[in-house]
N, C-alpha and C positions, 0 to 999 in steps of 0.2 A: 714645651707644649704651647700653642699657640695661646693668645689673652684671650679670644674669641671664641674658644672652644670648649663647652661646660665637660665639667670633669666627670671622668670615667664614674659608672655608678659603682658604689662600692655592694660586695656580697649579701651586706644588711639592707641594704635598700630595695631588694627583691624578698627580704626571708620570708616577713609577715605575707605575702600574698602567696608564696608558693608553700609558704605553711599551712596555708588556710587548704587549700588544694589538696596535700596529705593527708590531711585531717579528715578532709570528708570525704574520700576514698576511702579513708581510713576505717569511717563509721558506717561507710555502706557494705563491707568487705564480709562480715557474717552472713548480711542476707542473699550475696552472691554468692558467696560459698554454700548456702544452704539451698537455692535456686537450680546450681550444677547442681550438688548430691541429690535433690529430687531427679533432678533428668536421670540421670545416669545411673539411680536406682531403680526406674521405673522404666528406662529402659534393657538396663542390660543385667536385674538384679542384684538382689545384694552380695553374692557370694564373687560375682565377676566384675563388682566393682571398684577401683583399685583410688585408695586415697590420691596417689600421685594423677589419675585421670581426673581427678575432681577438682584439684588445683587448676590443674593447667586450664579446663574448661572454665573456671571462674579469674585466672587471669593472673593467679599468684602463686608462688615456690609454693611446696612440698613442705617447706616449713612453718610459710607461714600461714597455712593448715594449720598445723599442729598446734597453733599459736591459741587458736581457737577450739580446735575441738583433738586431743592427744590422739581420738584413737575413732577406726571405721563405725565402733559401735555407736561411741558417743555421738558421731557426725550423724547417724541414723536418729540416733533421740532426739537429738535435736531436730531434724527434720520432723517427725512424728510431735512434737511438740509444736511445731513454726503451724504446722500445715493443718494438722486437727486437733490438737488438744486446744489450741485456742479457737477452734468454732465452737467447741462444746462450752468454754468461758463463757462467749457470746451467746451460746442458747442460753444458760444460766440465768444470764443478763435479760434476755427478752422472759423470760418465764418467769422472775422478781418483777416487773414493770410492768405486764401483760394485766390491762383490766376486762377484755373481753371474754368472750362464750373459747371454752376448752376447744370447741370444734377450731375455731377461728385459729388459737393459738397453734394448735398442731400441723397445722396448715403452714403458718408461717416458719414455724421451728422446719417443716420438710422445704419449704422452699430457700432458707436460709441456708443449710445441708447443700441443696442441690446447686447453688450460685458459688458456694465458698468449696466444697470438695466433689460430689460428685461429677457436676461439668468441668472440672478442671484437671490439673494432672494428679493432683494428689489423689482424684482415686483410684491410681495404680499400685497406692500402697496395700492395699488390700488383695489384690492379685498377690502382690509381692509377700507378701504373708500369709498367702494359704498355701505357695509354693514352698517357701522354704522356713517354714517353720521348726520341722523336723531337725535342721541343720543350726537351726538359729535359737535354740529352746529361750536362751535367757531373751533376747529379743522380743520374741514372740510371746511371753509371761508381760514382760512391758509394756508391749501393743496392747494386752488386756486391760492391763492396770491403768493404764492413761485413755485408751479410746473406748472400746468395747463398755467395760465398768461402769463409765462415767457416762457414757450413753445412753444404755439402758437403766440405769438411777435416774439420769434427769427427765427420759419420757415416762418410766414408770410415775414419777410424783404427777408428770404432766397428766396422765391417767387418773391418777386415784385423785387429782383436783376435780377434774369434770365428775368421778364419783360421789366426792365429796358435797360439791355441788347441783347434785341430783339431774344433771348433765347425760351423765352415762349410765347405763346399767348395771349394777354392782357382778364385776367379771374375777376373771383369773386375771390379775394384771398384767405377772412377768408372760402368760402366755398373748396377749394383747401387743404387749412391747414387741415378743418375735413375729407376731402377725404385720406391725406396722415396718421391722426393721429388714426382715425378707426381702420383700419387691424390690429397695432401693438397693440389695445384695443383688439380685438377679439383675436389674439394670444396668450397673457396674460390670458387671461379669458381659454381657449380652455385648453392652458395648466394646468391651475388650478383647473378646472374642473375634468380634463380626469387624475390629477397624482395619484387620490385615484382609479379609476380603476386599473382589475385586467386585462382585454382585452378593447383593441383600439382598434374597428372594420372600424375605418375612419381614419390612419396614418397621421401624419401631421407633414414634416420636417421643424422645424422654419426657418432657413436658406434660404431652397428654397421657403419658403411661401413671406418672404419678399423682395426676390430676384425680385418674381415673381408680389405681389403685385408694387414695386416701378415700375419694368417694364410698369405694366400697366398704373400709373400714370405719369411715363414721356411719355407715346407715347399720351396720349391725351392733354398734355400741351405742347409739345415742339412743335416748330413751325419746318415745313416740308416744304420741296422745290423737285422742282425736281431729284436735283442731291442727295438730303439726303431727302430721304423719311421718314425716323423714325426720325429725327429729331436730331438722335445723333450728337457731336461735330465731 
C-alpha cells in the first residue's frame, strides 16, 4: 500500500454511527406499525385486515410485527389505546387542572376530542366497531372498557362538578352525558358516510355543528337568573 494512502477504515469505525441509525428506526418502528394498522383498519376493516399488509405498509417483515404486537388482536389494542385511550388520559389531565366555569371546561374537553380524534383518522374506529362488533365480541367488550366507560365517567364527573357548583341544574346526569355524547356520534357517522360522495346536497361544517350543538346543551343545563339569562359565567 502506498505511504500516502490513509488506511482502509476498518468495520468499527462506522458501527457507532450506523448504530445510532438502527436504533432510532428502531424506536420509531411501534408508532409506524401502529400508523399502518390504523389505516388499514379504517380503511379495509378489521376482519380484511391481514397482519402481513400491515408490515409491509409500515416498512418491515411479517416478523418483525410480531416482535411487537404477537397477534391481529393485540395490534388493534394497541391502536385503540395509541389513538383514544390516551385523549381521554389528556381530558383527565385538563379536568384535574381546569380552574374555570364547567361551561368553559366542556367546551374545551369537546374541542380537545375534536382536534385529537374526531378530525382525524382515528374516528373510523368507531365506524369500524358498530360494523363488526358482532364478529369481534371480545374486541368490542374492550372498545367499551377502554373508550366508551372512560368517557362517559369523565364527562359525567365533568357534569355533576358544574352541579356541584351550582353551575348546572341538578339533572339526570348519565342522561346529560348521552345528550352531549350523540351529536359528536352523528358527525362522525355524517362524515363517513357523505366522504365517498361525489355531491353534498346537505353541507355540514364540523366546527359549527359542534359549536352549535354544545350551545344547545349548555343553555338547557346552565342554571339562569335574572341578571344572566343564558346562564353564561
Amino acid at each position: 500500500m502506498p505511504l500516502n494512502q490513509p488506511p482502509a477504515a476498518s468495520p468499527s469505525d462506522s458501527a457507532p454511527r450506523l448504530t445510532g441509525v438502527r436504533q432510532r428506526r428502531k424506536s420509531a418502528r411501534p408508532h409506524e406499525l401502529l400508523e399502518a394498522a390504523l389505516t388499514l383498519f379504517v380503511e379495509n376493516g378489521l376482519a380484511a385486515t391481514r397482519s402481513e399488509d400491515v408490515a409491509k405498509l409500515a416498512g418491515v417483515s411479517k416478523g418483525t410485527l410480531y416482535l411487537y404486537y404477537p397477534s391481529k388482536d393485540a395490534l388493534f389494542k394497541a391502536v385503540v389505546q395509541a389513538y383514544l385511550t390516551q385523549v381521554i388520559v389528556e381530558g383527565e389531565e385538563i379536568v384535574t387542572s381546569f380552574g374555570g366555569s364547567t361551561s368553559d371546561l366542556l367546551q374545551l374537553l369537546a374541542q380537545t376530542w375534536w382536534s385529537r380524534v374526531g378530525a382525524s383518522k382515528a374516528s373510523g374506529l368507531l365506524m369500524l366497531i358498530m360494523s363488526e362488533a358482532r364478529s369481534f365480541p371480545e374486541l368490542a367488550q374492550f372498545y367499551v372498557d377502554e373508550v366508551v366507560a372512560p368517557s362517559h365517567d369523565l364527562l359525567a364527573r365533568t357534569i355533576q362538578r358544574g352541579i356541584n357548583r351550582g353551575e348546572f341544574r341538578p339533572m339526570d346526569v348519565t342522561s346529560v352525558v348521552h345528550a352531549m355524547i350523540a351529536p359528536l356520534q352523528f358527525l362522525i357517522l355524517y362524515r363517513q358516510c357523505t366522504s365517498v360522495c361525489t355531491a353534498n346536497p346537505v353541507p355540514l361544517d364540523p366546527e359549527r355543528f359542534m359549536s352549535t350543538q354544545i350551545d344547545l346543551l349548555l343553555r338547557g343545563i346552565e342554571v339562569r337568573t335574572e341578571s344572566n339569562p343564558h346562564g353564561s359565567p
